[in-house]
VOBA-1610 file (N, C-alpha, C; in pm, whole numbers, padded with zeros to 5 digits, always signed):
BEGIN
Unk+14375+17335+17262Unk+14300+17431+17183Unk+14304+17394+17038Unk+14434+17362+16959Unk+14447+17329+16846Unk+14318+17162+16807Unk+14354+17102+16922Unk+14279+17004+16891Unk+14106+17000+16850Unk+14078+17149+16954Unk+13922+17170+16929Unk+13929+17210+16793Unk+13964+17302+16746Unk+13948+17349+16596Unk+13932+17260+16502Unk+14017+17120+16519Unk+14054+17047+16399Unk+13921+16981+16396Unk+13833+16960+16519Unk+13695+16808+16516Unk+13625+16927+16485Unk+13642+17059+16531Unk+13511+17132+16472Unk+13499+17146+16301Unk+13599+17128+16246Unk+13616+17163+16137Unk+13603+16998+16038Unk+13635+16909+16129Unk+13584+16781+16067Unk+13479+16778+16074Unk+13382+16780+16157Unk+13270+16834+16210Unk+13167+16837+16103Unk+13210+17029+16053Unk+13162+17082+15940Unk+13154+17020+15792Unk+13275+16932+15794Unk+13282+16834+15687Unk+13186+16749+15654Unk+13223+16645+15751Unk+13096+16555+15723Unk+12942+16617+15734Unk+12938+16744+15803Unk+12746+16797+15788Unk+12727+16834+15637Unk+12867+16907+15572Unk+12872+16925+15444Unk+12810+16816+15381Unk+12881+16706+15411Unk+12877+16570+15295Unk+12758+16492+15286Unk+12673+16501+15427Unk+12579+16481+15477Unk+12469+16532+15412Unk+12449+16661+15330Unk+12368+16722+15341Unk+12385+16703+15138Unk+12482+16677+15086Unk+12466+16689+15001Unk+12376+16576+14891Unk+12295+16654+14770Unk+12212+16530+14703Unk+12275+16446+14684Unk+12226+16301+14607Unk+12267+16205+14510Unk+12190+16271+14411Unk+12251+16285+14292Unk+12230+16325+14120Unk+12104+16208+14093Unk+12115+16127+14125Unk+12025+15966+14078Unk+11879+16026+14126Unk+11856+16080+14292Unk+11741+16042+14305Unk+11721+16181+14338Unk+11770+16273+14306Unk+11792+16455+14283Unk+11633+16472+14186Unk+11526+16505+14212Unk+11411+16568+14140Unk+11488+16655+14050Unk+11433+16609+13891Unk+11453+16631+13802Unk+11289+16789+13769Unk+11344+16951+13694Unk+11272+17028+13655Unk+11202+16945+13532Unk+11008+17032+13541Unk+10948+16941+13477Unk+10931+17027+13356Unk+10938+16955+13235Unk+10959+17001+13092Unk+10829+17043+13050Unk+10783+17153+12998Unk+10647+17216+12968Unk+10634+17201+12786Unk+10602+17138+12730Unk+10556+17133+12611Unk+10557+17248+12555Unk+10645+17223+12441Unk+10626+17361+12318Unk+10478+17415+12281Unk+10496+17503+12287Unk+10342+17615+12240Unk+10333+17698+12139Unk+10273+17679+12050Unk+10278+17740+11908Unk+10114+17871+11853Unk+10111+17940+11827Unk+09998+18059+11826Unk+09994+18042+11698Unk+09850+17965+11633Unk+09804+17961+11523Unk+09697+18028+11521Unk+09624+18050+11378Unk+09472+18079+11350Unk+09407+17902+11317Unk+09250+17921+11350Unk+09210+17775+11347Unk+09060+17799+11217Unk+09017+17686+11210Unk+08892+17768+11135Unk+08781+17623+11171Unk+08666+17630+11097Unk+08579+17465+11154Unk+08547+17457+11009Unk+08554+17313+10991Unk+08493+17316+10899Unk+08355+17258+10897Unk+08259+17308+10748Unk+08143+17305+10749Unk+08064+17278+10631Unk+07977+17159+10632Unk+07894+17130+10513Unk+07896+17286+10415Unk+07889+17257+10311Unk+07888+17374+10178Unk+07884+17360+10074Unk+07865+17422+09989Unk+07828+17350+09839Unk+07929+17384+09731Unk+08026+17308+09662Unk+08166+17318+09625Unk+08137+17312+09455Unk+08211+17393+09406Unk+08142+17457+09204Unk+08299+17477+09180Unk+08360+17346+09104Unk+08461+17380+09010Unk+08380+17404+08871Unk+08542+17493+08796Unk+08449+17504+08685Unk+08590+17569+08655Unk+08600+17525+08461Unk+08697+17554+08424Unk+08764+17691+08351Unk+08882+17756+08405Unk+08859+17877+08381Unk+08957+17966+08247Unk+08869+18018+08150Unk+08934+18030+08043Unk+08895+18195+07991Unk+08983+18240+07867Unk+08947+18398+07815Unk+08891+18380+07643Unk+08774+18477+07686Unk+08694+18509+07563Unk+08719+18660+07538Unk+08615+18629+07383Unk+08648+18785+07346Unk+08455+18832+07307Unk+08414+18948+07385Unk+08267+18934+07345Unk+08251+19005+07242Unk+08142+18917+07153Unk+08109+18952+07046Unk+07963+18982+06939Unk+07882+18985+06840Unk+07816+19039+06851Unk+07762+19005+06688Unk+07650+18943+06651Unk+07687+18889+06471Unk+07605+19026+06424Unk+07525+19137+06520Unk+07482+19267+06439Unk+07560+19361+06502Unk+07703+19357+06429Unk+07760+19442+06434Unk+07845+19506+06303Unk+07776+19567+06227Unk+07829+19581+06072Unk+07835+19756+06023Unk+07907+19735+05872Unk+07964+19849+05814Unk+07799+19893+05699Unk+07740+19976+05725Unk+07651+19983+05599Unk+07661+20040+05479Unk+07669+19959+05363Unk+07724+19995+05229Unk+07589+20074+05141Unk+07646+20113+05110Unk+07548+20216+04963Unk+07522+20094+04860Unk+07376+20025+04820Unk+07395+19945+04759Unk+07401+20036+04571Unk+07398+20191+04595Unk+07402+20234+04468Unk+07536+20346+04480Unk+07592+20352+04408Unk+07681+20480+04361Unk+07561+20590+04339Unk+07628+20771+04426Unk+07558+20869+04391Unk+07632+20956+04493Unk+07525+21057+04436Unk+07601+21207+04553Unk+07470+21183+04647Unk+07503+21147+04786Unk+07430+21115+04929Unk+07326+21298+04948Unk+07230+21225+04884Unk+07122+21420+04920Unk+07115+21367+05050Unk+07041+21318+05092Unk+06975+21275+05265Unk+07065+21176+05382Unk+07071+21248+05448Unk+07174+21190+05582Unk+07112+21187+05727Unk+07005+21072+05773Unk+06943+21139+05864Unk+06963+21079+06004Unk+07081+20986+06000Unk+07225+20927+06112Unk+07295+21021+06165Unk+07327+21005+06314Unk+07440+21060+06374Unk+07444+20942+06475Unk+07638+20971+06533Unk+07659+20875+06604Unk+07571+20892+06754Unk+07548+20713+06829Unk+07488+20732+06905Unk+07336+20738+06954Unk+07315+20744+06761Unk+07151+20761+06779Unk+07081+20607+06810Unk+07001+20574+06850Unk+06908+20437+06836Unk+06813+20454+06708Unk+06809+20312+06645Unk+06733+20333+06521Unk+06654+20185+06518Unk+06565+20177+06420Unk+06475+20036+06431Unk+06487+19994+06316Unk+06461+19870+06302Unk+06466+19793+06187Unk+06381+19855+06033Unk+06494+19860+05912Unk+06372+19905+05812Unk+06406+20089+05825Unk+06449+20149+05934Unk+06404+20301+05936Unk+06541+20373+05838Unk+06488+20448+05748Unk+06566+20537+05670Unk+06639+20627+05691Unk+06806+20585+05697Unk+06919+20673+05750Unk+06972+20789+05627Unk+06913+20755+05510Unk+06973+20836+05430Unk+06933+20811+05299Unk+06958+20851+05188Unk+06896+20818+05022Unk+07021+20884+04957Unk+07021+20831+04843Unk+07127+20845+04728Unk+07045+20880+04616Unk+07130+20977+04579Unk+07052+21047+04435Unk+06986+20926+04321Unk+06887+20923+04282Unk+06838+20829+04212Unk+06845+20814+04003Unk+06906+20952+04046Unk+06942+20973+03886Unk+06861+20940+03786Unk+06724+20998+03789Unk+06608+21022+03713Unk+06516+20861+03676Unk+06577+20759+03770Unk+06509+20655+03808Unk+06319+20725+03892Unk+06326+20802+03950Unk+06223+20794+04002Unk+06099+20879+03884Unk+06189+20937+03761Unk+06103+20972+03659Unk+06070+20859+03587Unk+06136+20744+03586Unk+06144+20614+03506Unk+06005+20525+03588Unk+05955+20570+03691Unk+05910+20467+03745Unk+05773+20554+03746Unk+05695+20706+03722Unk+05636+20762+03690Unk+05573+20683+03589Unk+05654+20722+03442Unk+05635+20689+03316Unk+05594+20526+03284Unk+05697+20466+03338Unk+05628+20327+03333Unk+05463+20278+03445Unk+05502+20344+03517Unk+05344+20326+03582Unk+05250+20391+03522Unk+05256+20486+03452Unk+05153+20547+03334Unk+05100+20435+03229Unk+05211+20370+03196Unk+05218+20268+03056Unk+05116+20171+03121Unk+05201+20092+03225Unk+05076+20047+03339Unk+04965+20052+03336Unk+04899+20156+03376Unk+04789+20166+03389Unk+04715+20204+03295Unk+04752+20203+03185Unk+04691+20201+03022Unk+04696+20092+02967Unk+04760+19995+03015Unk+04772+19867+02965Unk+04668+19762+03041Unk+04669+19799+03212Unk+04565+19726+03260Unk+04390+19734+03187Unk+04447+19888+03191Unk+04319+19952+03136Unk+04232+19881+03016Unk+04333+19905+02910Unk+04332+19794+02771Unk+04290+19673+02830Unk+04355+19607+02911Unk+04310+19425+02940Unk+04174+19385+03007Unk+04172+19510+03103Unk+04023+19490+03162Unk+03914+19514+03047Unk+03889+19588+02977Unk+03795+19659+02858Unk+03791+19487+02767Unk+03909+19435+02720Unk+03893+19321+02648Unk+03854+19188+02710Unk+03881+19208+02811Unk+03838+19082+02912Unk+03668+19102+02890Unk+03623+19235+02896Unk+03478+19199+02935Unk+03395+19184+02766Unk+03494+19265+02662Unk+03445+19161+02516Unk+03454+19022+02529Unk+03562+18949+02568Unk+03585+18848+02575Unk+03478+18780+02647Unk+03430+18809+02737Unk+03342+18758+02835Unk+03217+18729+02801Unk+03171+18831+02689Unk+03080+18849+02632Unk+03074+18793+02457Unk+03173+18744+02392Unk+03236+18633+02294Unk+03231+18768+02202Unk+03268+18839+02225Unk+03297+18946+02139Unk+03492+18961+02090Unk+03513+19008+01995Unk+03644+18978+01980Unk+03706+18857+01967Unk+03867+18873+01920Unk+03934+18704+01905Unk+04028+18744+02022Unk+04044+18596+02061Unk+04105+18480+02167Unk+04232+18593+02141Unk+04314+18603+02042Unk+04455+18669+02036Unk+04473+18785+02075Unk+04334+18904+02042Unk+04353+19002+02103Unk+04340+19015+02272Unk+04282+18932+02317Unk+04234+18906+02456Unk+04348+18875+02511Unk+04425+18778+02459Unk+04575+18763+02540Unk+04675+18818+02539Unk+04698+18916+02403Unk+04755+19016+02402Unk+04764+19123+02482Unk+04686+19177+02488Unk+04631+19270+02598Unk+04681+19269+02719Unk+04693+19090+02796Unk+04668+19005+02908Unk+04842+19063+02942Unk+04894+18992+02768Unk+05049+18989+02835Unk+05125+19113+02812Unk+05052+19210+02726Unk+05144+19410+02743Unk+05116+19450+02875Unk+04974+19387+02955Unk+04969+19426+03087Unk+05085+19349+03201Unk+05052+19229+03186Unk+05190+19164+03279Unk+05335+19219+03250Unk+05317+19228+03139Unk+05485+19307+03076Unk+05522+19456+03174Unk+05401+19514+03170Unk+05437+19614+03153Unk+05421+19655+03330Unk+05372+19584+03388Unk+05339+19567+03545Unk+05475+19508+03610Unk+05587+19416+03533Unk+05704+19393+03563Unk+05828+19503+03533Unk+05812+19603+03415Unk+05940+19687+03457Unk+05891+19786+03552Unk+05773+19815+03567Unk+05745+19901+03685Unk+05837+19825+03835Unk+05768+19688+03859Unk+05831+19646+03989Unk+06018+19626+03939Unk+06086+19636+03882Unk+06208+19653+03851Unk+06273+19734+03855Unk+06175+19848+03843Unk+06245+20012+03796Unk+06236+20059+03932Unk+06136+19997+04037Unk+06106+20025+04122Unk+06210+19944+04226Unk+06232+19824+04230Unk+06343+19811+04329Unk+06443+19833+04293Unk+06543+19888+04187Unk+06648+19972+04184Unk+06570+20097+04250Unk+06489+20186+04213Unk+06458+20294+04319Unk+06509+20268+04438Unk+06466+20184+04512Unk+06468+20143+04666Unk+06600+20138+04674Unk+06658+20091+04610Unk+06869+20061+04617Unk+06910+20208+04689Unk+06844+20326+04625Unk+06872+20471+04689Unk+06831+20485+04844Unk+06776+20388+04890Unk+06710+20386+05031Unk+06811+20373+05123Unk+06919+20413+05181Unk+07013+20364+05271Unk+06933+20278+05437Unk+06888+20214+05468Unk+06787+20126+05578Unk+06844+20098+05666Unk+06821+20119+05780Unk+06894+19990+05928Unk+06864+19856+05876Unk+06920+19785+05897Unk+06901+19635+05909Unk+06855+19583+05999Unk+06894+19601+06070Unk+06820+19587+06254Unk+06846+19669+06352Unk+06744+19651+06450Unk+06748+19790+06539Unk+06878+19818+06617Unk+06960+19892+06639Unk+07026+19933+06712Unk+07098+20065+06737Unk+07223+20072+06724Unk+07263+20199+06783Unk+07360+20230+06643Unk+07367+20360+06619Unk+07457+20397+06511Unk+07626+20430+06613Unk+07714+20363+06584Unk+07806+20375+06635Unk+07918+20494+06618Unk+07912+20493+06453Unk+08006+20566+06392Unk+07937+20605+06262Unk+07930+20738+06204Unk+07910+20792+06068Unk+08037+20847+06028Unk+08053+20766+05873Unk+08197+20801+05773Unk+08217+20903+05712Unk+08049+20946+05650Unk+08058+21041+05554Unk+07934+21166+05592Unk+07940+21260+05530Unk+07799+21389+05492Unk+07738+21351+05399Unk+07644+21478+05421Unk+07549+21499+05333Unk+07629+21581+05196Unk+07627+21533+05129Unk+07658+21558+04994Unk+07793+21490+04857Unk+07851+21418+04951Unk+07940+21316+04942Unk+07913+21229+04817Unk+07990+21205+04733Unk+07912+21076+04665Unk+07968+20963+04695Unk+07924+20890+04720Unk+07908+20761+04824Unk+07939+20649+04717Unk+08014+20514+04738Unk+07944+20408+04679Unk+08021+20304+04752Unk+07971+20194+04720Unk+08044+20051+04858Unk+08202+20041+04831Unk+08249+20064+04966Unk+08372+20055+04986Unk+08420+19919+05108Unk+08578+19966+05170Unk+08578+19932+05310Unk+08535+19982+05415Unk+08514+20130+05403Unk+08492+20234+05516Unk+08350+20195+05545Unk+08249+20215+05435Unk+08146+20183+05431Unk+08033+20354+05459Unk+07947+20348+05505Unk+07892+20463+05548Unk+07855+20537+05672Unk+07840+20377+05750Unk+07817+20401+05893Unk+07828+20233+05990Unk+07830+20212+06091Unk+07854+20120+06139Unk+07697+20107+06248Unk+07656+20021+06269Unk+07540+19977+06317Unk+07600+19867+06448Unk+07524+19884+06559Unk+07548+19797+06668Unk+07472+19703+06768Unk+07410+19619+06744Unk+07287+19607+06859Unk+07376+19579+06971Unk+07374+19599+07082Unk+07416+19553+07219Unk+07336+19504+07321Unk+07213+19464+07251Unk+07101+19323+07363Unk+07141+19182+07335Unk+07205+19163+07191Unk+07234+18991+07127Unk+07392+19024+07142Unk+07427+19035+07223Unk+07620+18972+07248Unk+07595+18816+07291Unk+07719+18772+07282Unk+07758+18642+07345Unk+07961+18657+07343Unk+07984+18532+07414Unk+08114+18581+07413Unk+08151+18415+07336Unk+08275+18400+07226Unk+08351+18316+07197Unk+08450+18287+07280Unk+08443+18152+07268Unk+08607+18100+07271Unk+08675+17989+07276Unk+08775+17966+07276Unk+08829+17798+07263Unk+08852+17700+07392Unk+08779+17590+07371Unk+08795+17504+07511Unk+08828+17385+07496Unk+08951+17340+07566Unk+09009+17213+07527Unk+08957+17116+07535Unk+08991+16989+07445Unk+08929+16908+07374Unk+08896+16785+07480Unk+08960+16860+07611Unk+08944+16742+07719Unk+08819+16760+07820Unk+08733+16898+07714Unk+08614+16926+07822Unk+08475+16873+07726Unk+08530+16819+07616Unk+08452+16752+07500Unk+08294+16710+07552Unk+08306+16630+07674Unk+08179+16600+07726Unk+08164+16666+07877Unk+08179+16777+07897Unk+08148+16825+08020Unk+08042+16953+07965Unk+08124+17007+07878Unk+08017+17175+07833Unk+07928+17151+07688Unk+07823+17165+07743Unk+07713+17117+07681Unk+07596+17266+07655Unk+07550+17271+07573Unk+07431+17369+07519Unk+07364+17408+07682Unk+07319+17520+07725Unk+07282+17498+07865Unk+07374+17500+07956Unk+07476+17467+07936Unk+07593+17463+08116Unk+07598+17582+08129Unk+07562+17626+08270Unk+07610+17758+08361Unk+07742+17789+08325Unk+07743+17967+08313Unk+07918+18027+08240Unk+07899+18128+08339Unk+07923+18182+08446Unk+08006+18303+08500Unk+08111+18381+08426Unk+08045+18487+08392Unk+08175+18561+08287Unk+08196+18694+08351Unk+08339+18697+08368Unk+08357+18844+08424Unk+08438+18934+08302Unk+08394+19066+08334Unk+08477+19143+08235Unk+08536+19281+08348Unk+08678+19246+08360Unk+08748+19304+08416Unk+08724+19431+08393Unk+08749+19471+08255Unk+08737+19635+08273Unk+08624+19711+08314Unk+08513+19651+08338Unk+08406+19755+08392Unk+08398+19688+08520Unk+08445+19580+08611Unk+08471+19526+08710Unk+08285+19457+08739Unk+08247+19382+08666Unk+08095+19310+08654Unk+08153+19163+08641Unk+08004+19101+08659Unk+08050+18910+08640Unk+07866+18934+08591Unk+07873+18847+08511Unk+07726+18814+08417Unk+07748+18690+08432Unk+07609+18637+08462Unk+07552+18459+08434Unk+07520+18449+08273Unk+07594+18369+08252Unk+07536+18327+08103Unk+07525+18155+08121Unk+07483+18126+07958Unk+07468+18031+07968Unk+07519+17974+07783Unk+07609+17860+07804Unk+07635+17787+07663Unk+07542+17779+07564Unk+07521+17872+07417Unk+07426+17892+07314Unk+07449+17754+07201Unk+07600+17766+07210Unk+07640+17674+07089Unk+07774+17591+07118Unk+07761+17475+07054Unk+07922+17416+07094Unk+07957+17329+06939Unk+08084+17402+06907Unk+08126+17326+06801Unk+08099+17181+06762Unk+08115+17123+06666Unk+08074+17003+06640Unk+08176+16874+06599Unk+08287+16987+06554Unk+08462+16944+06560Unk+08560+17032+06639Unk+08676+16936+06618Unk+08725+16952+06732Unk+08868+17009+06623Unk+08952+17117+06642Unk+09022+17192+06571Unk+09120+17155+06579Unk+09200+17025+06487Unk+09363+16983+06501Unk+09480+17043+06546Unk+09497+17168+06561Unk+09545+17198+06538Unk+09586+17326+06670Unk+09491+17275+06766Unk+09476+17337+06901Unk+09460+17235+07004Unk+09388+17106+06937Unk+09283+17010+06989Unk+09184+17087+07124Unk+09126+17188+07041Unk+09013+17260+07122Unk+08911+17249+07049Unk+08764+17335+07098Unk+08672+17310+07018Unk+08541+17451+07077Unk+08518+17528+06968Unk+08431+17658+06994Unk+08303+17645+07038Unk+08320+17753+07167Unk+08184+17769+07225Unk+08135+17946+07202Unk+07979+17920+07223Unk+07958+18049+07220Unk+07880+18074+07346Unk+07869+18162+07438Unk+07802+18169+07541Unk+07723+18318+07579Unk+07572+18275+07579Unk+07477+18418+07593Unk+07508+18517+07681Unk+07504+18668+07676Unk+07511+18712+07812Unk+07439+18806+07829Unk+07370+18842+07909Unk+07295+19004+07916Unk+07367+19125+07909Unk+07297+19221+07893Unk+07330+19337+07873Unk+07281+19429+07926Unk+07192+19461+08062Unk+07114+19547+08108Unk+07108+19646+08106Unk+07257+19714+08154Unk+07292+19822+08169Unk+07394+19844+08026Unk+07390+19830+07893Unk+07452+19842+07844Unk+07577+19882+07832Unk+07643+19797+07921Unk+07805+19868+07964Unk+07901+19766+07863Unk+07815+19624+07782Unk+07918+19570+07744Unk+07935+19585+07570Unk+08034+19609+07534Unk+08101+19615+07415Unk+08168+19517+07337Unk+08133+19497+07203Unk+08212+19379+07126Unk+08343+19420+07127Unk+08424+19287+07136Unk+08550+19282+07147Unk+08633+19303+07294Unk+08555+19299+07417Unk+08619+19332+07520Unk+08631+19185+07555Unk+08758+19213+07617Unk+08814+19018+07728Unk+08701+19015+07829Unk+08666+18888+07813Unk+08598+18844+07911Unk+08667+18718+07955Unk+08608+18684+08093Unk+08681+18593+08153Unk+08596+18467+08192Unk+08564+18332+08139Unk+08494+18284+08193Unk+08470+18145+08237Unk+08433+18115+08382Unk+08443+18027+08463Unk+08353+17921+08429Unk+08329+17818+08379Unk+08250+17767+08332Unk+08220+17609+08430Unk+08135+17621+08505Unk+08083+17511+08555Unk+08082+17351+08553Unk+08186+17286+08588Unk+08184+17136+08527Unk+08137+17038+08665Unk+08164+17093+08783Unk+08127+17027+08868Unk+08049+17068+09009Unk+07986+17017+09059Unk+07883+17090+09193Unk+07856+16972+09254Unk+07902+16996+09401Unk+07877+16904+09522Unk+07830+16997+09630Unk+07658+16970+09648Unk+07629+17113+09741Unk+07637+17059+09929Unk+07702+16955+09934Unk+07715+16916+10040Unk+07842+16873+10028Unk+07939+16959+10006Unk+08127+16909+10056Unk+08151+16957+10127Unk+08263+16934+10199Unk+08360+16988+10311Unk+08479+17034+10218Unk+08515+17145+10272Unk+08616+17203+10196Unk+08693+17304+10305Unk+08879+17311+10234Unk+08989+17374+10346Unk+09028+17452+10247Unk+09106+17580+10304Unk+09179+17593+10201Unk+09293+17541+10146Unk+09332+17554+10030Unk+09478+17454+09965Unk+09578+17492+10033Unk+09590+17610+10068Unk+09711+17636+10145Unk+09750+17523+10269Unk+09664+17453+10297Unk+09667+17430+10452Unk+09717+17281+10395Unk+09671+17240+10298Unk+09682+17084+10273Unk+09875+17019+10257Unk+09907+16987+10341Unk+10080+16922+10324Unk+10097+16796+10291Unk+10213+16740+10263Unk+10244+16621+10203Unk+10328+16571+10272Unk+10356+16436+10317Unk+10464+16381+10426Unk+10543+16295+10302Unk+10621+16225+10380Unk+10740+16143+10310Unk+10675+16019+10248Unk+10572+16014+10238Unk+10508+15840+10249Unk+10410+15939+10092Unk+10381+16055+10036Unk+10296+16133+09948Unk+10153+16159+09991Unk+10115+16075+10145Unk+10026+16117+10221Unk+10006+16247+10221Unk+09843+16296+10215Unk+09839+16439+10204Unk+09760+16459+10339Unk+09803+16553+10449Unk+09734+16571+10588Unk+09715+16711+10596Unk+09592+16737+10690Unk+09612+16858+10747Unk+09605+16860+10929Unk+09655+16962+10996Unk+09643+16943+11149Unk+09490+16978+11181Unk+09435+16850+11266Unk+09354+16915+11324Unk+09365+16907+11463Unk+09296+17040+11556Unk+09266+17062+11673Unk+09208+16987+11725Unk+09279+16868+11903Unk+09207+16808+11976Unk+09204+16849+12104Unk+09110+16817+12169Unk+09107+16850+12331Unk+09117+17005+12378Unk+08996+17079+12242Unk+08999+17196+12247Unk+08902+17252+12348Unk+08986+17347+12406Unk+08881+17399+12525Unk+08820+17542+12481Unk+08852+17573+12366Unk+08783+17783+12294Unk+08949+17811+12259Unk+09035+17816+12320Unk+09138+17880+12316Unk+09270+17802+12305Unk+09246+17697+12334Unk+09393+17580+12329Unk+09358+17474+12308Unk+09437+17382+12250Unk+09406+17230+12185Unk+09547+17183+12104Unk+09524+17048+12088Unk+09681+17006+12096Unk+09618+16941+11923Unk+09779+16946+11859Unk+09806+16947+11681Unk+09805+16799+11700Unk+09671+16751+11593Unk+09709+16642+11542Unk+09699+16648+11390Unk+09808+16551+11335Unk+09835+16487+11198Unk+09696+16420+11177Unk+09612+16447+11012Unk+09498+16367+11024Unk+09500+16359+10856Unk+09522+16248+10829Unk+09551+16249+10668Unk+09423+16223+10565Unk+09414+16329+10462Unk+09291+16347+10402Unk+09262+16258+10284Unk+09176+16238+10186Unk+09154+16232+10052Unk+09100+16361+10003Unk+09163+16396+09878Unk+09136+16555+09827Unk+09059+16478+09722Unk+08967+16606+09672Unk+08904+16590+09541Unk+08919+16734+09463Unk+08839+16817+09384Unk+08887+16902+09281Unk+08913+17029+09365Unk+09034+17113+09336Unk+09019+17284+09354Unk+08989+17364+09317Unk+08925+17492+09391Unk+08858+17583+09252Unk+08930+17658+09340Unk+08947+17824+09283Unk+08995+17911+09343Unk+09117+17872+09465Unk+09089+17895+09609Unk+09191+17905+09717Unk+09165+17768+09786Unk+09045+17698+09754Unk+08977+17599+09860Unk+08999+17427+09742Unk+08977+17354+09867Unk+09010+17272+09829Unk+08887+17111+09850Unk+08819+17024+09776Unk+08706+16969+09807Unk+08770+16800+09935Unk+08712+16787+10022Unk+08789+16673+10098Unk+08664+16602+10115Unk+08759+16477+10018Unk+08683+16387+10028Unk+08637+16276+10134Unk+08752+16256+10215Unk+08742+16172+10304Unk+08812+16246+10411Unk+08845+16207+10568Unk+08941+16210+10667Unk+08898+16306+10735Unk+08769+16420+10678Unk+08738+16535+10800Unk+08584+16489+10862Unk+08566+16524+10933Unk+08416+16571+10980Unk+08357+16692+10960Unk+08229+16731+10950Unk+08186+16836+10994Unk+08169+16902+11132Unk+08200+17013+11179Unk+08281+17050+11340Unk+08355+17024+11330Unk+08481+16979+11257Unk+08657+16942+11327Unk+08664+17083+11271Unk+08801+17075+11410Unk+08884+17247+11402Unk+09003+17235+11345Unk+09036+17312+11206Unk+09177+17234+11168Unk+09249+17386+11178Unk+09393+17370+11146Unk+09480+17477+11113Unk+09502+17532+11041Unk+09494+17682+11034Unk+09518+17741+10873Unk+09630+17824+10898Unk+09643+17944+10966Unk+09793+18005+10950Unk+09874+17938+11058Unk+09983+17914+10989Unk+10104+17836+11104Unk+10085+17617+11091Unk+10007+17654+11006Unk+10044+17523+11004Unk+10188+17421+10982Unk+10252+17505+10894Unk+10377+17492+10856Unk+10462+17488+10948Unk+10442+17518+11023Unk+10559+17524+11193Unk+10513+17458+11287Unk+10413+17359+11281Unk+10384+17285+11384Unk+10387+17111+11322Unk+10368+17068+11445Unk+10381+16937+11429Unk+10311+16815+11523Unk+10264+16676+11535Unk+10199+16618+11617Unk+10221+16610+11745Unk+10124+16698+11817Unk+10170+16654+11971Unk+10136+16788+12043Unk+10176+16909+11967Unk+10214+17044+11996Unk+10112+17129+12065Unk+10125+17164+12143Unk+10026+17268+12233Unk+09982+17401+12183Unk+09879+17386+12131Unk+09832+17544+12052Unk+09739+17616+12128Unk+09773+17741+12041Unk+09738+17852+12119Unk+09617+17937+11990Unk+09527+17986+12016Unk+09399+18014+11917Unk+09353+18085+11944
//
């Protein structure tokens, strides 16, 4: 009996040993490629506008203080702020201080003197009279025809005038005030159709911004962007910045813009209306200063495997970036997650 137990149990042994693998030729589990969940994008012919971006201040050359060109007590005040006014139109008069009796009296003299010259002209004409009285006459009339126009534009000095049409911004003083040129002045005048905006642009854009170059100008605080265009460009270049002043036109339609507000403006130096462009974010650098981005191969809509595809860049504007060489139009490249993947990698889209 003992003996059966022992072969059954050797038995069991060797079926054990029998049955067990070799490690060598043991099927090895099959390794599934890492999988990574990016966003993808295509890129596509487009038309690429750097342009260099700098701060102005807008400004305005009819924008002034209007002075009393006479000392007096202000009788007539016919400005308030806000009003629109036209060129030439009469905001007010200054006492004339018996100038306008002066210009009466001499136009009386005037016209007794012409009077006199015409009457001798026609003796004269007729060889009546001497040569001396005839020119006499000639020159109490010219004489006397010049303090009239003298007496008469000091009159006008009492005229307070717009200069040009625009808007009265601010009035300093009343009616009865006596007035005469100060700093304050009397009133402030504004046109807001002729703005342009100043400002300084480095000396390294010397031959790019030219009379005419396209300006995109935004002014943050009323949240607008105006097309303008370069009016004027300095002619030197300012040591002492090594910049050089531009002035640039802008509309005003809606009269929302004001001298002295920041403007911001993008100024046009380059346009390629057929580039390919990524955004900068996406563009990386390897160990060699190669600059690549991944693009998507063996894409079926939803999955495609990361390849390394190394670019030539050209200028950036904003977030995007111009590629010069290494893409196609239709390649699918990587934009979020690029940073975590690498050649070979199984993506997910």
């Amino acid at each position: 009996m003992r003996k059966i137990i022992l072969i059954s149990a050797a038995s069991l042994a060797i079926f054990a040993c029998g049955k067990k693998e070799d490690p060598k030729t043991a099927p090895k589990p099959e390794a599934k490629p890492e999988e990574v969940l990016v966003s993808v994008t295509t890129v596509k012919d487009t038309t690429f506008t750097h342009y260099l971006e700098i701060q102005g201040n807008v400004d305005t050359q009819q924008n002034v203080t209007i002075q009393p060109e006479m000392s007096g007590t202000l009788v007539t005040l016919n400005a308030k702020a806000g009003q629109h006014v036209s060129k030439g139109q009469v905001l007010g008069r200054v006492d004339d201080a018996g100038i306008g009796q002066q210009v009466a009296q001499l136009q009386t003299q005037y016209e007794l003197a012409k009077t006199t010259f015409e009457r001798q002209k026609r003796l004269w004409d007729q060889k009546i009279g001497s040569e001396i009285q005839y020119l006499q006459a000639q020159t109490q009339m010219i004489s006397a025809e010049k303090m009239v126009n003298q007496v008469k534009a000091q009159l006008s000095k009492t005229l307070i005038k717009a200069p040009f049409s625009g808007t009265i911004d601010e009035v300093f003083v009343e009616r009865g005030e006596v007035v005469a040129p100060s700093q304050k002045g009397l009133m402030r005048i504004v046109n807001l159709g002729n703005l342009y905006v100043s400002t300084m642009v480095p000396e390294s854009y010397v031959g790019k911004v030219k009379v005419g170059t396209t300006v995109d100008v935004e002014i943050n605080s009323i949240g607008k962007t105006y097309a303008g265009k370069v009016r004027q460009v300095a002619s030197s270049i300012n040591p002492e910045n090594r910049s050089f002043g531009i002035e640039v036109n802008i509309p005003n339609p809606e009269n929302l813009l004001r001298p002295n507000q920041v403007a911001k403006l993008k100024i046009i130096d380059y346009t390629n209306k057929k580039a390919m462009v990524v955004p900068t974010n996406v563009i990386q650098e390897d160990g060699q200063k190669n600059q690549f981005v991944f693009v998507v191969t063996n894409s079926n809509g939803k999955t495609g495997t990361a390849k390394k595809t190394i670019v030539k860049t050209g200028q950036s504007a904003g977030n995007v970036t111009e590629i010069l060489s290494g893409l196609n139009a239709e390649d699918i490249i990587v934009t979020e997650g690029a940073n975590t993947i690498s050649e070979g990698m199984k993506l997910n889209f």
